[in-house]
mmCIF file of the N, C-alpha and C atoms, coordinates in Angstrom:
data_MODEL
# 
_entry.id   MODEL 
# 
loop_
_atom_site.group_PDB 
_atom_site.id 
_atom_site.type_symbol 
_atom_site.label_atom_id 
_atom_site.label_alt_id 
_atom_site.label_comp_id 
_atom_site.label_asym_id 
_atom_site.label_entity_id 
_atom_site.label_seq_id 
_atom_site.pdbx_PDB_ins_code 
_atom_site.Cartn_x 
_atom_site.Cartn_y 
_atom_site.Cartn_z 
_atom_site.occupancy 
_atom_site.B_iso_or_equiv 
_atom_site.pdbx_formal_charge 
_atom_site.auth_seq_id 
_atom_site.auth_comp_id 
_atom_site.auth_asym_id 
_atom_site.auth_atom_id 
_atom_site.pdbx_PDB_model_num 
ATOM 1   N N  . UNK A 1 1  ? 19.531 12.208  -17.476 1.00 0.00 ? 1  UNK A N  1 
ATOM 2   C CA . UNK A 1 1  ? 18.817 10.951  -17.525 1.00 0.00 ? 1  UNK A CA 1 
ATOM 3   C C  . UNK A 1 1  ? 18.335 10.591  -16.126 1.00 0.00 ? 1  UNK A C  1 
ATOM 4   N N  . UNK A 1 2  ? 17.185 10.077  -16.069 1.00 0.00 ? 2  UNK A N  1 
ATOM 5   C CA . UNK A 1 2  ? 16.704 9.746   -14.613 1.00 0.00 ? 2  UNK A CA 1 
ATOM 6   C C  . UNK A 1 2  ? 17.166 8.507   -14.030 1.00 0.00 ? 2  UNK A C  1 
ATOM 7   N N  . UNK A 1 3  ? 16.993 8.428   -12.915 1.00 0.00 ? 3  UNK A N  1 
ATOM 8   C CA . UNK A 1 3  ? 17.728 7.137   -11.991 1.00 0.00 ? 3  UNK A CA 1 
ATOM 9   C C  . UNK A 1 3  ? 17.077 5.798   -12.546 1.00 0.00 ? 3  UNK A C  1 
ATOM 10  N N  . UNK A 1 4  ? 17.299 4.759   -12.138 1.00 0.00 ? 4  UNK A N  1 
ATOM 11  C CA . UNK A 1 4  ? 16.998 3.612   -12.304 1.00 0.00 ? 4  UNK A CA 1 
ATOM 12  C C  . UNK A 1 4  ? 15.242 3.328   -12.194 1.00 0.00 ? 4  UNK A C  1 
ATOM 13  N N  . UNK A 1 5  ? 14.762 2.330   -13.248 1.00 0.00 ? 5  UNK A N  1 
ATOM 14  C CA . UNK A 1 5  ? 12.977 2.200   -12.985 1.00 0.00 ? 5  UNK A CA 1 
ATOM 15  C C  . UNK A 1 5  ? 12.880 1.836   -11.872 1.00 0.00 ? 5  UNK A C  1 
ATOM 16  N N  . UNK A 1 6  ? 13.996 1.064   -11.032 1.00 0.00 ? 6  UNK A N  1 
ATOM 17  C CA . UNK A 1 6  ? 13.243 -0.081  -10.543 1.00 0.00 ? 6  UNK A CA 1 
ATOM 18  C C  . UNK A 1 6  ? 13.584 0.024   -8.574  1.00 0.00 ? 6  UNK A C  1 
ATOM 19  N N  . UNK A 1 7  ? 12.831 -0.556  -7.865  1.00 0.00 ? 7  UNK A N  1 
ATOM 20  C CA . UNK A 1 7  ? 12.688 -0.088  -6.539  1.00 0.00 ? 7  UNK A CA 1 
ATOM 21  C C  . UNK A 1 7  ? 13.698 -1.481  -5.521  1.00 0.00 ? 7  UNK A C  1 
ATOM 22  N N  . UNK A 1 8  ? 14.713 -1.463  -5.382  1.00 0.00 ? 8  UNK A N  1 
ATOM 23  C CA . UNK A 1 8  ? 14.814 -2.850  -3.886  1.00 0.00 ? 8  UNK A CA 1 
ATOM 24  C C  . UNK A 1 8  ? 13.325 -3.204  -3.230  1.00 0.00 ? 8  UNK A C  1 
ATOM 25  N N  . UNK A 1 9  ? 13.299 -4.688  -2.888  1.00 0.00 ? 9  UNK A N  1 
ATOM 26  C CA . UNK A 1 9  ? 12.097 -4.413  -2.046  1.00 0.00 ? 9  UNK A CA 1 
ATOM 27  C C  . UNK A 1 9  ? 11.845 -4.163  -0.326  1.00 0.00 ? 9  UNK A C  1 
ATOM 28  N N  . UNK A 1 10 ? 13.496 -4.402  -0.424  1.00 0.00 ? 10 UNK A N  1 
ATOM 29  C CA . UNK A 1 10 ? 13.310 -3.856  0.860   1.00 0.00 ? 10 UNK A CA 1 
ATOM 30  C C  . UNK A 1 10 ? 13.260 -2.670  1.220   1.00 0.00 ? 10 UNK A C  1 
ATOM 31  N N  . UNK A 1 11 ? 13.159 -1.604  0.075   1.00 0.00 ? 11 UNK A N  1 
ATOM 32  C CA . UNK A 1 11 ? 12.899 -0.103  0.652   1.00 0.00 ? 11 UNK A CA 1 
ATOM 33  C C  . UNK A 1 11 ? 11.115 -0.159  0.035   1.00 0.00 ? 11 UNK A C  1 
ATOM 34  N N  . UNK A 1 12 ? 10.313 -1.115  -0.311  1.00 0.00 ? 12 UNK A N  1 
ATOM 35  C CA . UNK A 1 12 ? 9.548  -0.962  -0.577  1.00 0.00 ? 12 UNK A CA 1 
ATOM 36  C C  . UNK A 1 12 ? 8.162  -0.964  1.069   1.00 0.00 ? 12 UNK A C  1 
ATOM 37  N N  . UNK A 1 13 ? 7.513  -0.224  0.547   1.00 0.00 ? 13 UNK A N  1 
ATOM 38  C CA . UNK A 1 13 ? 6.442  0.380   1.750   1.00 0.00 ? 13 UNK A CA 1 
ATOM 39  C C  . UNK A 1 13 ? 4.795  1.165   1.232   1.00 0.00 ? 13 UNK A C  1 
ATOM 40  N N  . UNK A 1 14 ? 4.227  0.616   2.633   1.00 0.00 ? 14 UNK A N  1 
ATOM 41  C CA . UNK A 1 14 ? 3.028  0.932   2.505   1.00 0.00 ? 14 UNK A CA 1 
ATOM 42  C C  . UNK A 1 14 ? 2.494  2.142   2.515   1.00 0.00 ? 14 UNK A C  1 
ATOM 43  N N  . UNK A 1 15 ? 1.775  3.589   1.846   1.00 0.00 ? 15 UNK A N  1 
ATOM 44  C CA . UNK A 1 15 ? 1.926  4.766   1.771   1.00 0.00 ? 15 UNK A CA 1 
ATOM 45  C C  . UNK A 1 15 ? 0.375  4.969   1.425   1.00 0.00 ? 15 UNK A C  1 
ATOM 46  N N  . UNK A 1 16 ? -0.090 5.933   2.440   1.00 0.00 ? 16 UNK A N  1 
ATOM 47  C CA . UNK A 1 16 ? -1.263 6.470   2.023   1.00 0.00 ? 16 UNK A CA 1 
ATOM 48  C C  . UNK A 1 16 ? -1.872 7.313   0.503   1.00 0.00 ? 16 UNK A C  1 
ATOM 49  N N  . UNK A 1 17 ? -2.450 6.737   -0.076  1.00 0.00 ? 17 UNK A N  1 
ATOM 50  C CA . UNK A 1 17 ? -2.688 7.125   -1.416  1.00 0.00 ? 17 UNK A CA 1 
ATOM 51  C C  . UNK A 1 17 ? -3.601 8.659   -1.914  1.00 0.00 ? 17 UNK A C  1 
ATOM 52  N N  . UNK A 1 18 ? -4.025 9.364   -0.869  1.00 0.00 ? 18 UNK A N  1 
ATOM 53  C CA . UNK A 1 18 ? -4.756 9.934   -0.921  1.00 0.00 ? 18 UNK A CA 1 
ATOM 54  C C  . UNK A 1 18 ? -4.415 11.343  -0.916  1.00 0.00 ? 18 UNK A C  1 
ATOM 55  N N  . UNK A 1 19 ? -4.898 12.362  -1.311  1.00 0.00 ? 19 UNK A N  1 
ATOM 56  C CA . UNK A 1 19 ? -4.610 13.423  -1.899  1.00 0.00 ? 19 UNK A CA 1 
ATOM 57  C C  . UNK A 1 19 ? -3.660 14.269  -0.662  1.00 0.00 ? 19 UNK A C  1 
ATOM 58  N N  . UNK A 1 20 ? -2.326 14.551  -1.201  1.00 0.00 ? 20 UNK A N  1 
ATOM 59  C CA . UNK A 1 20 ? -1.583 15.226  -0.401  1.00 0.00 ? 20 UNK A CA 1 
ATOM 60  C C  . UNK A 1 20 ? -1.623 14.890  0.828   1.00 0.00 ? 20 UNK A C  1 
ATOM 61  N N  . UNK A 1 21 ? -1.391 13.249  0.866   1.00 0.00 ? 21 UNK A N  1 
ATOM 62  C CA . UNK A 1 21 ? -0.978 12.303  2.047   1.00 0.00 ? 21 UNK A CA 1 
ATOM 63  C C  . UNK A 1 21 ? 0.084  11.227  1.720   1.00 0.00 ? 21 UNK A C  1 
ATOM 64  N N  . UNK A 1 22 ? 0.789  10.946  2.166   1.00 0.00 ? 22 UNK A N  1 
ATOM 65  C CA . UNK A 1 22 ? 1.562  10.076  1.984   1.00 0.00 ? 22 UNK A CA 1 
ATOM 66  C C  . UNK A 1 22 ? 2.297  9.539   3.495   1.00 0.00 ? 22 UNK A C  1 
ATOM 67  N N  . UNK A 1 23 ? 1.108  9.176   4.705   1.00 0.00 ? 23 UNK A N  1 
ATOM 68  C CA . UNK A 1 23 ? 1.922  8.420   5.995   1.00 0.00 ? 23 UNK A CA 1 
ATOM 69  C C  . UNK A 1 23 ? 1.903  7.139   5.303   1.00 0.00 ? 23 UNK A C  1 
ATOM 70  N N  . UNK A 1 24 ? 2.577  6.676   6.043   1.00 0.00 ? 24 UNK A N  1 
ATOM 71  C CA . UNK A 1 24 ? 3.126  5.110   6.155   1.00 0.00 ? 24 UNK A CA 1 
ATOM 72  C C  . UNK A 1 24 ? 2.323  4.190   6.424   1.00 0.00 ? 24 UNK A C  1 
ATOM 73  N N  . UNK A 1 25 ? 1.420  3.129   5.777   1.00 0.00 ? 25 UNK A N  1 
ATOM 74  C CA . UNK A 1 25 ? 0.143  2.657   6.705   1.00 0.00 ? 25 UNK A CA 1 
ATOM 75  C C  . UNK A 1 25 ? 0.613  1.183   7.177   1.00 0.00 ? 25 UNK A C  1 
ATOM 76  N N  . UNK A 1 26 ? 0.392  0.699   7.982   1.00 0.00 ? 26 UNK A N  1 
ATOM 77  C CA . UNK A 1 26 ? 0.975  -0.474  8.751   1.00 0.00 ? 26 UNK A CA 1 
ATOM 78  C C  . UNK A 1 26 ? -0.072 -1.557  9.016   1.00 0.00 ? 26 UNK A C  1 
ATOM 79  N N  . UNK A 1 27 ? 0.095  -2.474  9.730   1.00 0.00 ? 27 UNK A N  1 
ATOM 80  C CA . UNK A 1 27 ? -1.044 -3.420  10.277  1.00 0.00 ? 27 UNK A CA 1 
ATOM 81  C C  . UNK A 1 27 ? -2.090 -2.758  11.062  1.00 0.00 ? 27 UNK A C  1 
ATOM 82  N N  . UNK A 1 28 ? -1.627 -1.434  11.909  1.00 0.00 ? 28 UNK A N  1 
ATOM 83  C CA . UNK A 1 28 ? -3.151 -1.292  12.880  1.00 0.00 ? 28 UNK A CA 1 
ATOM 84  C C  . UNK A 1 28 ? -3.889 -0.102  11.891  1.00 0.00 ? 28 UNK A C  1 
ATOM 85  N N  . UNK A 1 29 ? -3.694 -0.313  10.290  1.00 0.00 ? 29 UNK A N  1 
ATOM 86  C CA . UNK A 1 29 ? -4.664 0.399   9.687   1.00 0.00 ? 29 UNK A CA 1 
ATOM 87  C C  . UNK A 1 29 ? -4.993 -0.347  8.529   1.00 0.00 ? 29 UNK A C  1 
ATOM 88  N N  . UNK A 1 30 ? -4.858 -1.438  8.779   1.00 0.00 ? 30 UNK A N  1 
ATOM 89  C CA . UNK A 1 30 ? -5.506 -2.817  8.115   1.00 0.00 ? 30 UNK A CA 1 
ATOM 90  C C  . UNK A 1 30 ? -6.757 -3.033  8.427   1.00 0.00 ? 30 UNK A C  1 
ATOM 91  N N  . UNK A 1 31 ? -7.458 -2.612  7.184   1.00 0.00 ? 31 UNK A N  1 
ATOM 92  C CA . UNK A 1 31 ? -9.084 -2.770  7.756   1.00 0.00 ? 31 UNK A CA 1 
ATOM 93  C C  . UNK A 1 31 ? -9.574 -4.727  6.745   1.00 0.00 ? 31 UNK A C  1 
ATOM 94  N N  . UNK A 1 32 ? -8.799 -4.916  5.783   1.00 0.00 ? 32 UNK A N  1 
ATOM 95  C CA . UNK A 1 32 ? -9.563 -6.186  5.151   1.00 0.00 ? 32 UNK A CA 1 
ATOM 96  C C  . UNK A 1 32 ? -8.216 -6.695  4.456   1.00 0.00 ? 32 UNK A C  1 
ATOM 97  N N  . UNK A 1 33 ? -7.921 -8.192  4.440   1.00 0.00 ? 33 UNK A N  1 
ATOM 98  C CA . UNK A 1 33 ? -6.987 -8.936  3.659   1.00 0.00 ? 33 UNK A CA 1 
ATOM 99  C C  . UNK A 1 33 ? -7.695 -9.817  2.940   1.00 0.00 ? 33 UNK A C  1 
ATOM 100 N N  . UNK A 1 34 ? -7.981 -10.136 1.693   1.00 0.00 ? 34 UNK A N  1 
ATOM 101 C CA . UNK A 1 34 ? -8.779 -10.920 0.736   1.00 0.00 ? 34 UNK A CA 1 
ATOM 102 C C  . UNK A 1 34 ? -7.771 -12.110 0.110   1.00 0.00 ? 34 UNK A C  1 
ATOM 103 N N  . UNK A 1 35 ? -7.362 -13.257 0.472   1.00 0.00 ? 35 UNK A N  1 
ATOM 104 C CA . UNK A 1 35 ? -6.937 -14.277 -0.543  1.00 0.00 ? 35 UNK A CA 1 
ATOM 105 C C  . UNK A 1 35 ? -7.366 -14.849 -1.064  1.00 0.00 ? 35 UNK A C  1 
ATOM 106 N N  . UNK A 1 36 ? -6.960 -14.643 -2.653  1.00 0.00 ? 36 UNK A N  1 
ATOM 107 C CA . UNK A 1 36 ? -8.044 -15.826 -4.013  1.00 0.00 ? 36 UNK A CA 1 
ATOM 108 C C  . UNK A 1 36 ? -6.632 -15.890 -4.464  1.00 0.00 ? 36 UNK A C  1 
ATOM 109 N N  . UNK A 1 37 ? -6.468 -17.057 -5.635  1.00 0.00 ? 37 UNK A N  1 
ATOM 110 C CA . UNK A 1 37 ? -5.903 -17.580 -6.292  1.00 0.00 ? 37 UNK A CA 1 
ATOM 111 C C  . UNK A 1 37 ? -5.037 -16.846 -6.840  1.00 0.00 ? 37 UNK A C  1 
ATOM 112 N N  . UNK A 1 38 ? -5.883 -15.555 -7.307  1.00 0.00 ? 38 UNK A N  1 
ATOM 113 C CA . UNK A 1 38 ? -5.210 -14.584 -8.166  1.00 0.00 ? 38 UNK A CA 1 
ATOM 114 C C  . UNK A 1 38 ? -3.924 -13.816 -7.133  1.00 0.00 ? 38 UNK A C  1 
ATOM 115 N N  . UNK A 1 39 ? -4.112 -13.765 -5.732  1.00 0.00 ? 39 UNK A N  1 
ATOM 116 C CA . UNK A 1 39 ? -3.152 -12.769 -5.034  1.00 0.00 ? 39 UNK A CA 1 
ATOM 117 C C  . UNK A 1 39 ? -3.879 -12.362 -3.781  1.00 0.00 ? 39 UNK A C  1 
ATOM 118 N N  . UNK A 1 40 ? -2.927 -11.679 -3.021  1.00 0.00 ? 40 UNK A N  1 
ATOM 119 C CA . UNK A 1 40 ? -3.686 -11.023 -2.056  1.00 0.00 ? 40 UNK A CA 1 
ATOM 120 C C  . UNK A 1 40 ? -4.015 -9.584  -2.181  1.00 0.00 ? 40 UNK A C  1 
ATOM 121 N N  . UNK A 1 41 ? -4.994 -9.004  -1.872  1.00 0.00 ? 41 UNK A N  1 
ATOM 122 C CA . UNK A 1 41 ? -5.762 -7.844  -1.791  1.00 0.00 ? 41 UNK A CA 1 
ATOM 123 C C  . UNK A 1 41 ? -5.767 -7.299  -0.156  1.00 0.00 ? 41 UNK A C  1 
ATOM 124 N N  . UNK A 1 42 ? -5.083 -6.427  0.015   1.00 0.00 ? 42 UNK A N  1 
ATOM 125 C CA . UNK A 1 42 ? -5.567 -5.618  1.223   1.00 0.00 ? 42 UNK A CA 1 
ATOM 126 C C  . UNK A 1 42 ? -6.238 -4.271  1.294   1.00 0.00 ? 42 UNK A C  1 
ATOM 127 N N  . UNK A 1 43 ? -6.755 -4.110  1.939   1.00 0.00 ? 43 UNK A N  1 
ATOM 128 C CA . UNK A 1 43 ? -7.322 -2.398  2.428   1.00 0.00 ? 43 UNK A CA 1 
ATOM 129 C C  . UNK A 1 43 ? -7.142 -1.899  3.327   1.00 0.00 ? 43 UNK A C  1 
ATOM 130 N N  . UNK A 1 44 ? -6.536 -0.435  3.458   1.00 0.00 ? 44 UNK A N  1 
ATOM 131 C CA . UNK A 1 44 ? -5.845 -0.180  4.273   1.00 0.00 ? 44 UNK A CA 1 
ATOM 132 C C  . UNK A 1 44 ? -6.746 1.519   4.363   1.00 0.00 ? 44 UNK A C  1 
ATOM 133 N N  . UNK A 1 45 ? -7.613 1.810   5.842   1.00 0.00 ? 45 UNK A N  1 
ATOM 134 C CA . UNK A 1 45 ? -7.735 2.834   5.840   1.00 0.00 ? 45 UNK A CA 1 
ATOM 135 C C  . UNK A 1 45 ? -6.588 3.978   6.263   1.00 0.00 ? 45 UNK A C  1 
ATOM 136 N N  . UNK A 1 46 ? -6.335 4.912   6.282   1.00 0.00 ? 46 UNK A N  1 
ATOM 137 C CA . UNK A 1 46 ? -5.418 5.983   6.773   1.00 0.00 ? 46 UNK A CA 1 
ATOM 138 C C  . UNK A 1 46 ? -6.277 6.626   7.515   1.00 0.00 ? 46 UNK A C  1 
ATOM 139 N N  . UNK A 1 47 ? -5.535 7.829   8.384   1.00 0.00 ? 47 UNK A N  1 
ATOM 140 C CA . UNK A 1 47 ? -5.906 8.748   9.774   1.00 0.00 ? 47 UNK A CA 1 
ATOM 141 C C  . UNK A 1 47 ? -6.991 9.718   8.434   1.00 0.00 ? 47 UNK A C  1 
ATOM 142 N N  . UNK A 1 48 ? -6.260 9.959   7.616   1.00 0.00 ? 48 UNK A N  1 
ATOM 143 C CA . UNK A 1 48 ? -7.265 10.909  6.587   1.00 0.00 ? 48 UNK A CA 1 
ATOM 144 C C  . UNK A 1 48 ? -8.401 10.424  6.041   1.00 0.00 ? 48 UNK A C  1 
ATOM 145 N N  . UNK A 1 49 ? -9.115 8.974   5.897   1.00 0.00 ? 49 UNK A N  1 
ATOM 146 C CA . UNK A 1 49 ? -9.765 9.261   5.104   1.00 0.00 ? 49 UNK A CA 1 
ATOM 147 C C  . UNK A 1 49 ? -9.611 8.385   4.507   1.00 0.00 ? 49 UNK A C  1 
ATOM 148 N N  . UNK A 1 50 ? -8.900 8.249   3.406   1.00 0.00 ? 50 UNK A N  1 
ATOM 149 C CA . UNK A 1 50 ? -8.360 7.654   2.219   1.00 0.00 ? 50 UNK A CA 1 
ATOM 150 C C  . UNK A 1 50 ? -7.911 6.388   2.339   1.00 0.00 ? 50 UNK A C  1 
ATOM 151 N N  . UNK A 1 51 ? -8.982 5.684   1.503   1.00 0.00 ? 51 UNK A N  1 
ATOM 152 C CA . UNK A 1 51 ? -8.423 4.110   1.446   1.00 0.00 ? 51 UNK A CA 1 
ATOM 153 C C  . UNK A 1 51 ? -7.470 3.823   0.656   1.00 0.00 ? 51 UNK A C  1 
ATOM 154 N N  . UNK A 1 52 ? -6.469 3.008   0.582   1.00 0.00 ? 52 UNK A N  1 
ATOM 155 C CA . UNK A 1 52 ? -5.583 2.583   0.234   1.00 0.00 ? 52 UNK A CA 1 
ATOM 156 C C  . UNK A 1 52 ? -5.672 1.247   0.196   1.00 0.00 ? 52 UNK A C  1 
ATOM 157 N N  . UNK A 1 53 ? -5.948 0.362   -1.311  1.00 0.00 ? 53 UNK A N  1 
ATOM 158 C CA . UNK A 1 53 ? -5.725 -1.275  -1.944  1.00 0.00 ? 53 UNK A CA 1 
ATOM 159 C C  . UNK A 1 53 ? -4.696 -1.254  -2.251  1.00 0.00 ? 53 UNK A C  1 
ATOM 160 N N  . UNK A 1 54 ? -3.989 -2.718  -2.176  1.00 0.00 ? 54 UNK A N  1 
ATOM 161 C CA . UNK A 1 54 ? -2.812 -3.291  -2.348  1.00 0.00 ? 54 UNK A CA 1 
ATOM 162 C C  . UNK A 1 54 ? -3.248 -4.686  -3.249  1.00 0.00 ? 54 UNK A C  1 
ATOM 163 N N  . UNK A 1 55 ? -2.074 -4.899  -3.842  1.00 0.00 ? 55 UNK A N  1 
ATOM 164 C CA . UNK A 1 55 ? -2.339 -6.414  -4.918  1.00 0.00 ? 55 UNK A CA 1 
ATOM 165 C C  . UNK A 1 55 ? -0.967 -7.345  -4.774  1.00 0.00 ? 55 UNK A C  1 
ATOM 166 N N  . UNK A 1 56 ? -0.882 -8.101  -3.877  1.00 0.00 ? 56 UNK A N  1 
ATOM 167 C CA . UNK A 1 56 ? -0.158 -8.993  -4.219  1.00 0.00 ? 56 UNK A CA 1 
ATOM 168 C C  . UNK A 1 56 ? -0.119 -10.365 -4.835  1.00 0.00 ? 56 UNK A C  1 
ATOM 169 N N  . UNK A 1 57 ? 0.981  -10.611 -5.777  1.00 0.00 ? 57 UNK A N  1 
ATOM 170 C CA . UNK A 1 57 ? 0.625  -11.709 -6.389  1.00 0.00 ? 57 UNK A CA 1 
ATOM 171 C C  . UNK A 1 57 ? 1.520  -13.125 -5.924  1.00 0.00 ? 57 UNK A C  1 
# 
């Protein structure tokens, strides 16, 4: 049987989404933070390439 669904959030982290990448992306690869009602939206470029959105609610 597999481990538990669910994640602490304090091991939770920002991770490049992009094909056979996975660095860590932080504030100095914060390219846009969007707040509306609905949540916050960030974009996060990586060293590769690959953008990476976030949704917080």
């Amino acid at each position: 049987m597999a481990g538990p669904a669910y994640v602490m959030l304090e091991d939770l982290r920002c991770v490049c989404d992009g094909r056979n990448c996975e660095r860590a992306l932080g504030e100095n690869d914060l390219m846009l933070r969007m707040t509306t009602d609905a949540g916050e939206r960030r974009a996060y470029e990586c060293a590769c390439g690959a953008v990476t959105v976030t949704v917080v609610r």
